[in-house]
C-alpha positions in Angstrom: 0.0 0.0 0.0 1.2 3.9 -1.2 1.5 5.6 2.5 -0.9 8.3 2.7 1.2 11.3 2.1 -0.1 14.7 1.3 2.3 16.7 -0.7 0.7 20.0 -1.0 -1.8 22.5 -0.1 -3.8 25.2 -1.2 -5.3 27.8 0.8 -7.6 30.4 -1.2 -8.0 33.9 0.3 -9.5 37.2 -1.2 -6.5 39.5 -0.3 -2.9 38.1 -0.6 -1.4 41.1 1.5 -3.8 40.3 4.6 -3.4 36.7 4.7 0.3 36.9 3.8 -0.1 39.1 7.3 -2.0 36.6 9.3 -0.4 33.4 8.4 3.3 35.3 8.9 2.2 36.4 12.6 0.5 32.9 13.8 3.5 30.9 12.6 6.1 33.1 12.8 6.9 33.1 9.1 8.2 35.6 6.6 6.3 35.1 3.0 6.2 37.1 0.9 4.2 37.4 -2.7 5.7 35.4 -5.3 5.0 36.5 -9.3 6.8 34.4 -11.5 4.0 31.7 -12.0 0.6 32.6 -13.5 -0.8 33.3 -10.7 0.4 35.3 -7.5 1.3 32.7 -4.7 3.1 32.9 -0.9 4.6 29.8 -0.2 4.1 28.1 3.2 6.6 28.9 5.5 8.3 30.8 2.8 10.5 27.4 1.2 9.8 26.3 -2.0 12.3 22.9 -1.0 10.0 21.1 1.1 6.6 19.7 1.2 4.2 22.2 2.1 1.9 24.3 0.6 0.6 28.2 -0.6 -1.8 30.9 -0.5 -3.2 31.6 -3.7 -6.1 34.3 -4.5 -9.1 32.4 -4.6 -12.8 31.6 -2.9 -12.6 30.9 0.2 -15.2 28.2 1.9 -17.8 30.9 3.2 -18.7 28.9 6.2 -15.6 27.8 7.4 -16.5 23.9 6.2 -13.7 23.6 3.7 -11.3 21.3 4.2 -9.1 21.8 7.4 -5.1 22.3 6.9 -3.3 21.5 10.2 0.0 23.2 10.5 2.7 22.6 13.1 3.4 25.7 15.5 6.7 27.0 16.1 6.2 27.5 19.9 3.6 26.7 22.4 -0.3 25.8 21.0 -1.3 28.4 23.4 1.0 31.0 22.2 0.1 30.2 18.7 -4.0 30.5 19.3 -3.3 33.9 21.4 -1.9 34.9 18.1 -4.0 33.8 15.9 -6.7 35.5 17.5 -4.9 38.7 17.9 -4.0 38.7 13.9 -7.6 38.5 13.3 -8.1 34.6 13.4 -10.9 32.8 15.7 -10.0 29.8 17.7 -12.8 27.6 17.7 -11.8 25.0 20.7 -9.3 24.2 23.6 -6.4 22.1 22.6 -7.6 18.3 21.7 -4.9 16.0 23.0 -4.4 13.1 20.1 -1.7 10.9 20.1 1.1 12.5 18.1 0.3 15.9 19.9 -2.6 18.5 19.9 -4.0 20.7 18.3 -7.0 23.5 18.2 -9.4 24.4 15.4 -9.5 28.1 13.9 -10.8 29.9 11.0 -8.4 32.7 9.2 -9.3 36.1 9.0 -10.7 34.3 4.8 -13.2 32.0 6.4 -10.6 29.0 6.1 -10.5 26.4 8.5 -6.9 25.4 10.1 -5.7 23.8 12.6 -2.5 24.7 14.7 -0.8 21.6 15.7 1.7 20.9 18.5 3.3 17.6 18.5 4.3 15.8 21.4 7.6 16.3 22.5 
């Protein structure tokens, strides 16, 4: 059997600057707008090297029932969700323990669903 593996990710939002914003402040990033496709992207983390993913402008799930992208924090869950909701983000739950870590749900300041993930130590 193939592992389950997913290689990349795309994340529609309606203004590139603002998301670029968000998604820098919650993870600690520093995208930026990339041009030299044919469309604008902001790749994940800023690395086009690894497996990861990009903002692109697009429509957005309006109710926050799109599929759910769970990225790993740089830091603490809870200093991640107390930024998330400071760069305009909603945190939806307290942190679910699972297995491999934890995690809370949150929609962007776009409507998209995410999930900032922890993993165990």
């Amino acid at each position: 059997m193939t592992p389950p593996v997913v290689c990349w990710a795309e994340i529609p939002v309606t203004d590139m600057d603002k998301a670029i914003t968000f998604y820098n402040a919650v993870f600690k990033w520093t995208m930026e707008v990339d041009n030299t496709g044919p469309n604008p992207m902001a790749t994940l983390g800023g690395a086009m090297d690894t497996t990861s993913g990009h903002l692109y402008p697009g429509k957005p799930s309006t109710d926050g029932n799109g599929p759910t992208v769970h990225i790993v924090v740089p830091d603490k869950l809870e200093d991640a969700a107390k930024r998330c909701s400071d760069a305009g983000g909603t945190v939806l739950c307290d942190p679910i323990d699972i297995p491999p870590g934890r995690f809370v749900y949150a929609i962007d300041p776009d409507g998209n669903s995410i999930g900032l993930f922890e993993p165990k130590a």
